[in-house]
C-alpha positions as CSV (number, residue, x, y, z in Angstrom):
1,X,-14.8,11.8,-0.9
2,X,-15.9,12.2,-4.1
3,X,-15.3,9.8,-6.7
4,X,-17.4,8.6,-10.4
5,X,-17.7,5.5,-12.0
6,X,-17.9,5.6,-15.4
7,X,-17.6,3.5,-18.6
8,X,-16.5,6.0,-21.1
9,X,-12.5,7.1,-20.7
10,X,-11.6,10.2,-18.7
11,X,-8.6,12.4,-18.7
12,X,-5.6,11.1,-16.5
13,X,-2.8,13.2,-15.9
14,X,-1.1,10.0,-14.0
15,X,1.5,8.0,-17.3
16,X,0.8,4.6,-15.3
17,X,-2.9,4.2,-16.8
18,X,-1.4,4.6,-20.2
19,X,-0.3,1.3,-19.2
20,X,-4.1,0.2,-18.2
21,X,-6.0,-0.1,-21.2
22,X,-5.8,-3.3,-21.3
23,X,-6.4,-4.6,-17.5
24,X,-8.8,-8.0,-17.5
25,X,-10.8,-9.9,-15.4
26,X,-12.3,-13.5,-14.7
27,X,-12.0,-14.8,-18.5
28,X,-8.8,-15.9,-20.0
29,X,-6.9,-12.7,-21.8
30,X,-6.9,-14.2,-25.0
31,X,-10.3,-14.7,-25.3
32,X,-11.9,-12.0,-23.9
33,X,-10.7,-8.9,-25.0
34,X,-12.8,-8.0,-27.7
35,X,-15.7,-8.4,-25.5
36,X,-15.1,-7.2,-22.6
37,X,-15.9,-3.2,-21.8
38,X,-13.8,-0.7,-19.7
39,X,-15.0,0.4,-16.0
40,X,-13.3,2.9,-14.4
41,X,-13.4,4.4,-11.1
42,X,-11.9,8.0,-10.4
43,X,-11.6,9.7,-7.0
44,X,-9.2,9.7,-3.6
45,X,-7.6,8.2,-1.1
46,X,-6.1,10.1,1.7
47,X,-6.0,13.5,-0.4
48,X,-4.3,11.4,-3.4
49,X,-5.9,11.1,-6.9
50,X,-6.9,7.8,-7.5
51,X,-7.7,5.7,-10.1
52,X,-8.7,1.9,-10.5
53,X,-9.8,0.6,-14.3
54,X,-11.3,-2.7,-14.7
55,X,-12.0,-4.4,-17.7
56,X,-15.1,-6.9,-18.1
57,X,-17.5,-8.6,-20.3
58,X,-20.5,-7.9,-17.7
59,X,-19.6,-4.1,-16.9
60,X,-22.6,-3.8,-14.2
61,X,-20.3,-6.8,-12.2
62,X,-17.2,-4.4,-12.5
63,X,-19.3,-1.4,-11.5
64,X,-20.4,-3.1,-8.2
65,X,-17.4,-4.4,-7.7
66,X,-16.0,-0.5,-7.9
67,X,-18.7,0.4,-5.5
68,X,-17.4,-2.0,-2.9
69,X,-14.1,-0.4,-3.4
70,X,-15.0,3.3,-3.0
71,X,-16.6,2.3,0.1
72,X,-14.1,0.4,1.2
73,X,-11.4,3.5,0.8
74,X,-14.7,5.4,2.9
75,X,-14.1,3.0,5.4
76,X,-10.5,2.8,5.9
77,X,-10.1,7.0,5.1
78,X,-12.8,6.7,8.5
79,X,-9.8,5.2,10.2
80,X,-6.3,6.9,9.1
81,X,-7.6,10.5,7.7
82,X,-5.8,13.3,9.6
83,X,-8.3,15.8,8.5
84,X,-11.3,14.0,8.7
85,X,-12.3,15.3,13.2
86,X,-14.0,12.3,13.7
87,X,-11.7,9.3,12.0
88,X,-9.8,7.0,14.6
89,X,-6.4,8.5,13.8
90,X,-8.0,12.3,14.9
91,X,-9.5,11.0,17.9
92,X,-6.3,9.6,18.5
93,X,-4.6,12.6,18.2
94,X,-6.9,14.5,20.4
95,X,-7.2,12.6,23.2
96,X,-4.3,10.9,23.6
97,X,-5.9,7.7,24.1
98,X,-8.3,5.2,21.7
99,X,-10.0,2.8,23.5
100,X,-10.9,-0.7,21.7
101,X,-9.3,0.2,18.5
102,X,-10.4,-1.0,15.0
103,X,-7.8,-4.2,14.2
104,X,-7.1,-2.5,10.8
105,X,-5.8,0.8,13.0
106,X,-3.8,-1.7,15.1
107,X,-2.6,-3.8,12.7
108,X,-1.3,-0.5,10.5
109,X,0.3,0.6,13.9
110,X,2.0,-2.2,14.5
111,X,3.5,-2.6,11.1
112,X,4.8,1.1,11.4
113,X,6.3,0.2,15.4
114,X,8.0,-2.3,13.7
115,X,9.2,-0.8,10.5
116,X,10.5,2.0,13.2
117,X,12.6,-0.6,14.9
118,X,14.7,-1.7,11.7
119,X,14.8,1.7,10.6
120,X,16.1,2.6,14.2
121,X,13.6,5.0,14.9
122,X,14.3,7.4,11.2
123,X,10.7,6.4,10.3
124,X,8.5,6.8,12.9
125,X,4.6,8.1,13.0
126,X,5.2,10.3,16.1
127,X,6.7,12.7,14.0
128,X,3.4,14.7,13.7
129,X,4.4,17.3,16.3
130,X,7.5,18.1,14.0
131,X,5.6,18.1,10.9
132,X,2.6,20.6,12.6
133,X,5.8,22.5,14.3
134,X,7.3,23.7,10.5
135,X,3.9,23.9,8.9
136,X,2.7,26.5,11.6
137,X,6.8,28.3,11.6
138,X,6.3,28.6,7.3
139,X,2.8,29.7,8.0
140,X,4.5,33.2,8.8
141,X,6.0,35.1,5.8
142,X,8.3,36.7,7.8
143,X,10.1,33.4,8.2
144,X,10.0,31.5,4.7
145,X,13.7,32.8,4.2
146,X,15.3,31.4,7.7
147,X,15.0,28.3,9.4
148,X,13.4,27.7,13.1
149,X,15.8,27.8,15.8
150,X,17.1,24.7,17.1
151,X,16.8,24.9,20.7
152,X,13.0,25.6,19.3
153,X,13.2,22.1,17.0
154,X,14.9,20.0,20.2
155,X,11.8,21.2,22.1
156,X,9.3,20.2,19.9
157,X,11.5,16.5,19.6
158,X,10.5,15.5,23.2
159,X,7.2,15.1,22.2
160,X,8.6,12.8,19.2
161,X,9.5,9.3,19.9
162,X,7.9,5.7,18.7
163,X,8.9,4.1,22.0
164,X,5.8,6.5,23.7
165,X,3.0,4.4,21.8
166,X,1.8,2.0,23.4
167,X,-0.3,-0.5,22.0
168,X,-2.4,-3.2,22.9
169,X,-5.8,-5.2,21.2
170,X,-7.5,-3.4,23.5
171,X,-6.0,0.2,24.0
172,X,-3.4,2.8,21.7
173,X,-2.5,5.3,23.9
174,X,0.4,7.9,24.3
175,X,2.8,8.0,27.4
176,X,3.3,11.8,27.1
177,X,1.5,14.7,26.4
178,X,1.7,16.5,23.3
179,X,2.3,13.4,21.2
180,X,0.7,12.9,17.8
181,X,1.0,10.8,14.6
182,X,0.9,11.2,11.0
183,X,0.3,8.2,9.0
184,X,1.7,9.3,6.2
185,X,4.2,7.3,4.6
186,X,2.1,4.1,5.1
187,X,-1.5,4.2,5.2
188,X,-1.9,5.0,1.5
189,X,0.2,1.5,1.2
190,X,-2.3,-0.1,3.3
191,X,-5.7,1.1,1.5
192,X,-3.7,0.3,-2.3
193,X,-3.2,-3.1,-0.3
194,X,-6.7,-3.6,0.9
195,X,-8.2,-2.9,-2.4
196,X,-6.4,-5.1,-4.6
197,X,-7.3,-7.7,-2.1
198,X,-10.4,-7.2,-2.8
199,X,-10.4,-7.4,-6.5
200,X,-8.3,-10.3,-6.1
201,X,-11.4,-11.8,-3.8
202,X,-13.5,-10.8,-6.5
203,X,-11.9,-12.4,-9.7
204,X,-9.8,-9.9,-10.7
205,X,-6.7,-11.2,-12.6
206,X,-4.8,-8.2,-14.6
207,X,-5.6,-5.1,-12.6
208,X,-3.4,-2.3,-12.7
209,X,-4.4,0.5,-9.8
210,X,-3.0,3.8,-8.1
211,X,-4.2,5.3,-4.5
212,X,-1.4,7.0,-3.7
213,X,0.2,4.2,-4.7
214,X,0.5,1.7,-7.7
215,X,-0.4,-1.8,-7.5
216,X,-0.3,-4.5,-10.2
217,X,-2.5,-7.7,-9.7
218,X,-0.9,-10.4,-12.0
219,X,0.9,-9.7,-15.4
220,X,-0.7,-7.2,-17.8
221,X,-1.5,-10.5,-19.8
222,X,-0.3,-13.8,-20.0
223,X,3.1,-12.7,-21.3
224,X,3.6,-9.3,-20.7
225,X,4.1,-7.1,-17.3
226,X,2.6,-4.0,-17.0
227,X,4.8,-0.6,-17.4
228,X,4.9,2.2,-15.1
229,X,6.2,5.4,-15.5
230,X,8.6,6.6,-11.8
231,X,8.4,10.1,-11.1
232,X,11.8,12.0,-10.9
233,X,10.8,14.9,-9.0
234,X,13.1,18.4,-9.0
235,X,16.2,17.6,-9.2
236,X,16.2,13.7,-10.7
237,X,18.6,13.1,-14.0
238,X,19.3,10.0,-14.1
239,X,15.7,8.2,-14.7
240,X,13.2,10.8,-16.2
241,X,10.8,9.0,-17.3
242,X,11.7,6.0,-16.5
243,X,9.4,3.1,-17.2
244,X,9.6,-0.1,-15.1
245,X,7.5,-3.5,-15.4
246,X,5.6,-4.6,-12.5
247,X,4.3,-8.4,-12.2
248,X,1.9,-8.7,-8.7
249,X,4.3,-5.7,-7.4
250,X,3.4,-2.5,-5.9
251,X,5.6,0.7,-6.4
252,X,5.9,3.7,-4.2
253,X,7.9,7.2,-4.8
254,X,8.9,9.6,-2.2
255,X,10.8,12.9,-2.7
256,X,11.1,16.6,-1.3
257,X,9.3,18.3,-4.4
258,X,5.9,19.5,-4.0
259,X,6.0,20.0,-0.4
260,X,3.7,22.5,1.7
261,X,6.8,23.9,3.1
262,X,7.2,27.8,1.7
263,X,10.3,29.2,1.9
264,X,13.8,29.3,0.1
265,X,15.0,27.1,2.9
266,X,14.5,23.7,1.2
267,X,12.6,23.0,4.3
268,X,10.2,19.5,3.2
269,X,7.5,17.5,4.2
270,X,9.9,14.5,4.5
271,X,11.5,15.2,8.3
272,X,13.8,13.2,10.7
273,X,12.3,12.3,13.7
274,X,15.5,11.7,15.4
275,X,17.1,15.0,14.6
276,X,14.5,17.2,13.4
277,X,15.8,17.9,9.8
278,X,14.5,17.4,6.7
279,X,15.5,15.8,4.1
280,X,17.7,16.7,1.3
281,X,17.5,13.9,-1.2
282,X,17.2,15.1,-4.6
283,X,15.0,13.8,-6.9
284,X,13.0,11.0,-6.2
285,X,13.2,7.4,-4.6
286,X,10.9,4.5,-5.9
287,X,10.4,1.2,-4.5
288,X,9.2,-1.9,-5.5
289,X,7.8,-4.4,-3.3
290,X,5.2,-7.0,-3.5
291,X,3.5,-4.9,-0.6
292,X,2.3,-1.7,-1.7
293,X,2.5,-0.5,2.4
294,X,6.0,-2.1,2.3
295,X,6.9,0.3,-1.0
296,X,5.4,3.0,1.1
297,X,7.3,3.1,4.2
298,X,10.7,2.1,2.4
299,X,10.3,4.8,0.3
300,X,10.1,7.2,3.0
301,X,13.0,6.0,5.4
302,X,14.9,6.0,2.4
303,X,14.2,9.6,1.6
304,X,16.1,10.3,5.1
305,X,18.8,8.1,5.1
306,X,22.6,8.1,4.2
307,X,23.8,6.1,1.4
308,X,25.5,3.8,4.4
309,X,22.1,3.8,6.3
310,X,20.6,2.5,3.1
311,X,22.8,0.0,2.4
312,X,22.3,-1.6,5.4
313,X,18.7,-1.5,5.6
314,X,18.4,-2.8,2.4
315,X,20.9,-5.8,2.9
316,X,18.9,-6.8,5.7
317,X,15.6,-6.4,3.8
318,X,13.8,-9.4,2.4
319,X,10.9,-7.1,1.1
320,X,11.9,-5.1,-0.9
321,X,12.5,-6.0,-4.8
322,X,14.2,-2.8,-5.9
323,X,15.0,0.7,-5.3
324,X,15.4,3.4,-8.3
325,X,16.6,6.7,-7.7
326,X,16.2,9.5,-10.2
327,X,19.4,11.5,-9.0
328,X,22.6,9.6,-9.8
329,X,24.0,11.8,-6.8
330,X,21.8,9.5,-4.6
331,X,23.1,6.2,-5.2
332,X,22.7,3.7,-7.6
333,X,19.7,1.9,-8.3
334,X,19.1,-1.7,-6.3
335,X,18.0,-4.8,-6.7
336,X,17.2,-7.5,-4.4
């Protein structure tokens, strides 16, 4: 992973840290702007540009405080990476069997298992097999204009099912052979999570942050929330460039653009593990949640559901603060 602290500003492509220059610490905001100085930290998280920017009046405190961070994200990328042949998650995958798992790979699992059970089943980490299955059919130039066969998908959708995990404090394992998981769609909620835990541990008051996913510790002072700019991904109209405040919330964004998919089939990243299609969701979908892994996996059932499917998740939901979507043909935008 590699990553730079540094004290001077760097380029940012991402419009939430316009939003950052003012992030503070452990003194009140009034009175210590003018003396604090800007840290920032620059690297990834799970493949995902990251950033965190900390504002302090004793900038070697923020600078070890970024160190415990970035090896923090070491850590936990240690556990979920699924291209990293030795992390948990690979080993995992490989086997078929973990034995005495971390409790931070448990306790990620187990949030998905259930998350898969109000979702009934359309989010669901198995789904790895499916995923590998298009990735290695689009591989082929011969077939980026036509779609696999379905006999072919149904196949591959044995092996795809969050009922076959089982896990226990002492053993994850899978009941059939060929399983696999992803755990994407939720683990770069869990690392934005961990982290801003740990500047909260540390003092940290008015933080804004983005691994994959953007977190807000506090307001962006006293009176004001911070601003974040949604993505509206290929085909969004109705909220480009939408900004949004955030108060101690976390926001996530899922959508079909940018997908390693080639092909003039739509096919996309974001697949149904019950059926085996993708999905066909224009834009994008955002959610806001205090829980940055909450935001995550919303945002990605979401991405595969009908408007009715929605609805009723989201009445039953008790998470979730709000759900913005950038094509008007997708729904209208929710609040809890």
């Amino acid at each position: 992973m590699q990553s730079h602290i540094t004290s001077k500003a760097s380029r940012r492509s991402f419009l939430i840290m316009a939003s950052a220059s003012c992030a503070t610490s452990l003194l009140p905001f009034s009175s210590a702007a003018a003396k604090e100085q800007t840290v920032r930290w620059t690297g990834s998280a799970l493949g995902a540009e990251g950033v965190i920017q900390l504002h302090h009046t004793d900038p070697e405190k923020a600078r070890s405080v970024l160190l415990h961070c970035e090896q923090e994200i070491e850590r936990l990328e240690n556990l979920f990476s699924l291209y990293r042949p030795h992390s948990a998650l690979s080993r995992l995958n490989e086997t078929g069997a973990l034995e005495n798992p971390d409790f931070q790979f448990l306790e990620l699992l187990s949030s998905a298992q259930s998350f898969a059970q109000q979702t009934d089943g359309v989010f669901d980490v198995t789904v790895q097999p499916l995923w590998q299955f298009y990735a290695d059919y689009y591989a082929k130039s011969g077939n980026r204009k036509k779609k696999p066969l379905k006999e072919d998908i149904q196949q591959v959708l044995k092996t795809v099912g969050y009922q076959d995990l089982d896990l226990s404090p002492s053993r994850i394992a899978f009941k059939k052979p060929g399983m696999a998981i992803t755990l994407n769609g939720i683990a770069q909620g869990y690392i934005t999570d961990h982290i801003k835990s740990v500047l909260q541990s540390a003092g940290f008051k008015h933080v804004l942050l983005s691994l994959g996913e953007v977190a807000a510790i506090g307001p962006k002072s006293e009176r004001k929330p911070w601003r974040v700019g949604l993505e509206a991904g290929e085909g969004g109209d109705s909220i480009s460039n939408l900004i949004i405040p955030l108060t101690d919330q976390s926001v996530a964004t899922s959508g079909t653009y940018a997908s390693p998919f080639a092909g003039k089939t739509g096919a996309n990243h974001l697949l149904n593990p019950k059926t085996g299609e993708w999905s066909r969701a224009k834009g994008s979908i955002s959610v806001v949640s205090k829980r940055a892994m909450i935001a995550d996996m919303y945002s990605t059932a979401l991405s595969l559901m009908t408007p009715t499917e929605r609805e009723r998740l989201l009445a039953r939901s008790q998470q979730v603060d709000a759900v913005y979507y950038s094509s008007g043909s997708e729904g209208t935008n929710w609040f809890s």
